[in-house]
C-alpha positions in Angstrom: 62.2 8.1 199.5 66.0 9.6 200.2 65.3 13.4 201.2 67.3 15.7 204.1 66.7 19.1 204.7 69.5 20.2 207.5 69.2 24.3 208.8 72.7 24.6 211.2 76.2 26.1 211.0 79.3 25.4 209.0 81.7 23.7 211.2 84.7 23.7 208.9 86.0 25.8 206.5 85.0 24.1 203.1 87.5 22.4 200.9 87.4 22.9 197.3 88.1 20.7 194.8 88.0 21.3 190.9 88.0 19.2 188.2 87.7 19.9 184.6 84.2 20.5 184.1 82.8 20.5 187.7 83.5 21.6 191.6 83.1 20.0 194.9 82.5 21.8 198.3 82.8 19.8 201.1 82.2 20.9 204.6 81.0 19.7 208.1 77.5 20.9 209.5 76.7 21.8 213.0 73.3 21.3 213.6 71.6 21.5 216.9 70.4 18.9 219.0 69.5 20.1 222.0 70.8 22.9 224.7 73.9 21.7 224.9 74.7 19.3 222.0 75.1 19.4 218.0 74.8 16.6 215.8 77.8 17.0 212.7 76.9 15.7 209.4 79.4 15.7 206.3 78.2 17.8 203.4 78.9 17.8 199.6 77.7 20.1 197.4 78.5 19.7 193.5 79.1 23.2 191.2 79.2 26.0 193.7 79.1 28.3 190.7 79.4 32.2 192.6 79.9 30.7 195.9 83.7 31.3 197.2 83.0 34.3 199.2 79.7 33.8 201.6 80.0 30.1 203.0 82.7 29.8 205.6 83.3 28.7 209.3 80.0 29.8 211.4 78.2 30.8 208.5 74.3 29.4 209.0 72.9 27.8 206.4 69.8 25.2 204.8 70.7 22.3 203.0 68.3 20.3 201.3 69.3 16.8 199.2 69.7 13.1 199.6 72.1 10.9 201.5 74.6 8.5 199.8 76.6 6.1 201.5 80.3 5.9 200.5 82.0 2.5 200.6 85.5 1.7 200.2 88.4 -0.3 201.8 91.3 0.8 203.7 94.7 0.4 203.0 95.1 -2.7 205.9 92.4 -4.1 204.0 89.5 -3.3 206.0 86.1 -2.6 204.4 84.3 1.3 205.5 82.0 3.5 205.2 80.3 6.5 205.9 77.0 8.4 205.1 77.2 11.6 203.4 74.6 14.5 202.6 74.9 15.0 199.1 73.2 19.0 198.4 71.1 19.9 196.1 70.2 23.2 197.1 71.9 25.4 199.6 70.5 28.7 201.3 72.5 31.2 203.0 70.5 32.1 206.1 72.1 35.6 206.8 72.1 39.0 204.4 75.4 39.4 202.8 75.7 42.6 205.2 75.0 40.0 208.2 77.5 38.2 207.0 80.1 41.1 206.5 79.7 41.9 210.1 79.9 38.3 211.3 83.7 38.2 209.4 84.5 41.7 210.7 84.0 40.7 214.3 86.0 37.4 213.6 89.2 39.3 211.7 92.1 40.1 213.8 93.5 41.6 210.4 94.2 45.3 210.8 92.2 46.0 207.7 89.3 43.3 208.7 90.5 40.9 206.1 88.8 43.3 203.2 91.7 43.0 200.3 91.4 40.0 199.9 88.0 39.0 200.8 86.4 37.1 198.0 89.8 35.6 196.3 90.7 32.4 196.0 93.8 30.8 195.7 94.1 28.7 192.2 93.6 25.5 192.8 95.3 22.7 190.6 93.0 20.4 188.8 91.4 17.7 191.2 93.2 19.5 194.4 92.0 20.4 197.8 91.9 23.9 198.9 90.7 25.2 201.8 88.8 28.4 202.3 85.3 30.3 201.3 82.8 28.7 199.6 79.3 30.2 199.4 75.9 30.7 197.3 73.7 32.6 195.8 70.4 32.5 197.4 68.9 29.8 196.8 71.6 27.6 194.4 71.2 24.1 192.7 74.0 21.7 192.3 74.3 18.2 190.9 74.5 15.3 193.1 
């Protein structure tokens, strides 16, 4: 049986990348391992539908899917890989209000970052953006 279920911070802002008929959030998650130690894991999460404004750097979340392992080889030739938790479901573990406050005390905009707070930039098709990313409480994606 594959199953994760992770509860820890997001370490990065997420990058977002369309394509035609879906959208992949990527991001890293802090999750504690100890007093003084966190353990990062790389996250993907397939058809974030709602979810640009909530998850972002520090946010806490759940995550709950499977891992994959992605294999390819480098340009010199060399064969890698790396081990990737592929969501299914994703929890925002703060109130939208919690998480208004946590941006506020994190803006050093004069206005607290407010006008533009829940845009995105367009992204072309199969393009990386960085920025928000978030969920409803709970969402599904594809994996």
């Amino acid at each position: 049986m594959n199953s994760v279920h992770l509860s820890g911070r997001i370490a990065s802002d997420p990058e977002i990348r369309e394509f035609d008929d879906r959208t992949l959030c990527r991001f890293s998650l802090a999750v504690s391992a100890g007093p003084d130690r966190a353990d990062f894991f790389s996250v993907e999460y397939w058809n974030p539908n709602g979810v640009v404004d909530l998850l972002e750097k520090g946010a806490p979340v759940l995550v709950s899917g499977f891992l994959k392992q992605d294999q390819w080889t480098a340009d010199n030739g060399e064969k890698r890989s790396r081990v990737v938790v592929s969501a299914r479901l994703l929890e925002l573990l703060e109130t939208r209000a919690a998480a208004e406050v946590r941006r506020r005390g994190a803006s050093a905009e004069p206005d607290g970052g407010h006008a533009q707070r829940g845009q995105r930039p367009p992204a072309g098709k199969g393009s990386w953006q960085k920025g928000r990313a978030a969920t409803r409480s709970p969402a599904r994606g594809r994996g």
